[in-house]
N, C-alpha and C positions, 0 to 999 in steps of 0.2 A: 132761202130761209132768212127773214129778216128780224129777229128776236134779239129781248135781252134778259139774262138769267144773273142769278145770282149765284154766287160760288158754292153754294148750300146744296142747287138746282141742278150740279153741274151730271154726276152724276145718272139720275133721271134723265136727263136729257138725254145722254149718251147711247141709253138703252133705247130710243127710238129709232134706231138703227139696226141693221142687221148683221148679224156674226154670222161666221170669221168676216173683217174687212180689212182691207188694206189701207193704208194712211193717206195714201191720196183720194183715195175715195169719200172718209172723212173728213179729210179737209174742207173739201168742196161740197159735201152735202152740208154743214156747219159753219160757212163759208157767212158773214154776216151775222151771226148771235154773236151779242157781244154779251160776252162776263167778265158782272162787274163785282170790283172787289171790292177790300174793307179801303183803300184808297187809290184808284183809280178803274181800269176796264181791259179788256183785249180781247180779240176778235178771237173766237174759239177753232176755225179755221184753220187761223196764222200760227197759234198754239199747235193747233196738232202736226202742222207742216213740220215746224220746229223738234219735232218727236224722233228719235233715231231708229225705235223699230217699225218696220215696216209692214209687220199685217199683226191686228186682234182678234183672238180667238171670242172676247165678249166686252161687254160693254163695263166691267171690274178692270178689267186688263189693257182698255183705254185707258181708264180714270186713275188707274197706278202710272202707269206711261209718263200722264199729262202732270202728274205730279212735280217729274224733276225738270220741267220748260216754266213751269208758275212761275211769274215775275214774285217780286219780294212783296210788294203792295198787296198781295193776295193773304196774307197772313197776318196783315192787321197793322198795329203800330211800330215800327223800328223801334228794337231795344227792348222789346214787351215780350215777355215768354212766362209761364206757369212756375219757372223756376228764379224768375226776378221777385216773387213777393217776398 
C-alpha cells in the first residue's frame, strides 16, 4: 500500500482492515501510507510497530493505541492548545 492520508483520514483508513489484528500484521499491511500532519508526516506502519499492545480487537482500538506513539507535529503548532486563548 502506497498512500498518503491525512490525520483527519486516519481513522477510516484503519477500518479497512480486518478485526481482531495483531500489530505486526498491521504494520505491514499499512507499511508505506504515509500520515501527514499539521507539520510534517510518518509512515503509519512505523507507528504502529511503535505501538505496545500487541493485537486490536477493531479498528477504535487501533486508532486509541496509535494515539499515544503521534509524534508532537501531529497536533498542530508547539505552544497552541484551546486553553492558550
Amino acid at each position: 500500500m502506497s498512500d498518503e492520508i491525512t490525520l483527519s483520514r486516519l481513522e477510516p483508513t484503519l477500518e479497512d482492515h480486518a478485526y481482531p489484528a495483531d500489530r505486526d500484521a498491521l504494520a505491514e499491511a499499512f507499511a508505506g501510507t504515509t500520515v501527514l500532519f499539521a507539520d510534517g508526516d510518518a509512515d503509519l506502519g512505523d507507528l504502529l510497530a511503535d505501538v505496545d499492545q500487541e493485537t486490536f480487537e477493531s479498528a477504535d482500538d487501533a486508532h486509541a493505541a496509535l494515539q499515544n506513539v503521534l509524534p508532537i507535529e501531529a497536533l498542530g503548532e508547539p505552544g497552541q492548545s484551546d486553553g492558550d486563548a
